[in-house]
Rosetta silent file (secondary structure, phi, psi, omega in degrees, C-alpha in Angstrom):
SEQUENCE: XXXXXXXXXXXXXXXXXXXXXXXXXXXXXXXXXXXXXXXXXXXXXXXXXXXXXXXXXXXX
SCORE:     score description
SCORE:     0.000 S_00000001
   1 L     0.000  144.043  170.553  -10.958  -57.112   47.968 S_00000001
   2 L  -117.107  175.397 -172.085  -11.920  -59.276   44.977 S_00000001
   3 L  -163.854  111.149 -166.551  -11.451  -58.734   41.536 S_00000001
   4 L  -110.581  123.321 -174.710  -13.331  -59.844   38.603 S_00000001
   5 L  -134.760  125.933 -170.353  -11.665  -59.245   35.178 S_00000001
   6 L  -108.170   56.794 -146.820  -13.404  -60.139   31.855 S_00000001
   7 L   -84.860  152.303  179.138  -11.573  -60.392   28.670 S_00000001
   8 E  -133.134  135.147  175.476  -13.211  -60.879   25.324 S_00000001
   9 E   -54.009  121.257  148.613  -10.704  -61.720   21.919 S_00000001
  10 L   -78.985  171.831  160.100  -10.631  -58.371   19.441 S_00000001
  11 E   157.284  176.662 -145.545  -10.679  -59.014   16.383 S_00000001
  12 L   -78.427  135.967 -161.735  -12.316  -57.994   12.919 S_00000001
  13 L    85.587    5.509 -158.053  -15.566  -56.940   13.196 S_00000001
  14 E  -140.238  127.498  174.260  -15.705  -57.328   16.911 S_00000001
  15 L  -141.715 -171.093 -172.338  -15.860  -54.092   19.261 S_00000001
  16 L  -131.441   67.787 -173.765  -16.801  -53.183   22.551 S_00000001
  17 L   -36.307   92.804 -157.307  -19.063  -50.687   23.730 S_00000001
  18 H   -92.407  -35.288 -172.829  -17.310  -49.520   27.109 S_00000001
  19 H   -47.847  -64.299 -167.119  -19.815  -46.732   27.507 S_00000001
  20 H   -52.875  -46.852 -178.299  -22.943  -48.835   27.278 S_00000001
  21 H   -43.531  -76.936 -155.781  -21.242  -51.738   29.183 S_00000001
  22 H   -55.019  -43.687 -163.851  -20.238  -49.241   32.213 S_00000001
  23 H   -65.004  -48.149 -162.685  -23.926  -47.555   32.179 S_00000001
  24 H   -87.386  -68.479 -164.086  -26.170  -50.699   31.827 S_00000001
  25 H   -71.995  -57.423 -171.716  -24.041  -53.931   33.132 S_00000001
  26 H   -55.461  -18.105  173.158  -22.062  -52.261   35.986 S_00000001
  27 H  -101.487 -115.412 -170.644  -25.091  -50.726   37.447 S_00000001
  28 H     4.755  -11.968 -177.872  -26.600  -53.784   37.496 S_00000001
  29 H  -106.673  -31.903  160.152  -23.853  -55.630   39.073 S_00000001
  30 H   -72.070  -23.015 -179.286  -24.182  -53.006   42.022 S_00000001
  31 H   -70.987  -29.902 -149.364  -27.526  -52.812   42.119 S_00000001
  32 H   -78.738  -42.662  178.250  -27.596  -56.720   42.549 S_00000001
  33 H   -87.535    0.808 -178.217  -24.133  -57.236   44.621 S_00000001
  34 H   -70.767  -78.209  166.416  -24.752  -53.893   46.825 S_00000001
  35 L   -10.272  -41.760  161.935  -27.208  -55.656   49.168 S_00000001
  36 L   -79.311  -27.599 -171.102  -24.259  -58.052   49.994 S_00000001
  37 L   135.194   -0.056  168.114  -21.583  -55.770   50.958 S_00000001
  38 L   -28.231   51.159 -140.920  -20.695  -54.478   47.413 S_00000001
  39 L   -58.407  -41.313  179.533  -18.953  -51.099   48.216 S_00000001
  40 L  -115.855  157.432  178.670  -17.567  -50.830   44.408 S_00000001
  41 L  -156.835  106.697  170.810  -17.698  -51.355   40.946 S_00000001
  42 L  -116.711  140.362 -169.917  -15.145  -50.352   38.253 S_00000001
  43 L   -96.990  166.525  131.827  -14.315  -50.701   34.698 S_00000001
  44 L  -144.790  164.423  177.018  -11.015  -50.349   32.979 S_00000001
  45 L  -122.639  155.029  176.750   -9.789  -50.451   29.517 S_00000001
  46 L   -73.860  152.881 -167.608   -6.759  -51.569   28.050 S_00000001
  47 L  -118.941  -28.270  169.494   -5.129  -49.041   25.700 S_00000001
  48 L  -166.152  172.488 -166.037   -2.201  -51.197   24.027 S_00000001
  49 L  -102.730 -147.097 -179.019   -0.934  -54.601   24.007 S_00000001
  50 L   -27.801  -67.599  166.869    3.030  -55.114   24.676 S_00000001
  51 L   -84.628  107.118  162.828    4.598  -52.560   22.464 S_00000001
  52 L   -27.079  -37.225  175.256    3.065  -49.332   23.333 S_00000001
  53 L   -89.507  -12.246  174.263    2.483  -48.762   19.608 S_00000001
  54 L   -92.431  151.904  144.102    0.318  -52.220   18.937 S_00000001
  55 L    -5.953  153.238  155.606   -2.918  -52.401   19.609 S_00000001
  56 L   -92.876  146.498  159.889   -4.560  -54.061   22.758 S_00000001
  57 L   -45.111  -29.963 -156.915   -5.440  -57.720   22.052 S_00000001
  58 E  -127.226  154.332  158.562   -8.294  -58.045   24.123 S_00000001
  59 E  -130.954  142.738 -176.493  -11.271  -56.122   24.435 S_00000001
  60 L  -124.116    0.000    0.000  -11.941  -55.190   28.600 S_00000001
């Protein structure tokens, strides 16, 4: 298995659209990498950074 992980800095003014990401880019990365042997394709998001009560740092 591989595993491709993509972090982008939060920060003000800066979000992340996980719906739109997962509908549009992830189906696209399957349609394109399926052909090869792709079997899967999954997002996840981070929920908090260290301390369970901050923030996450990153947007995934």
């Amino acid at each position: 298995m591989i595993k491709v992980t993509v972090l982008y800095p939060k920060g003000e003014g800066k979000n992340f659209d996980h719906v739109y990401w997962s509908t549009t880019h992830l189906k696209l990365v399957q349609n394109l990498l399926g052909p090869m042997g792709l079997v899967n394709g999954e997002m996840e998001k981070g929920v908090s950074g260290t301390d369970p009560n901050s923030p996450h740092p990153l947007l995934l």
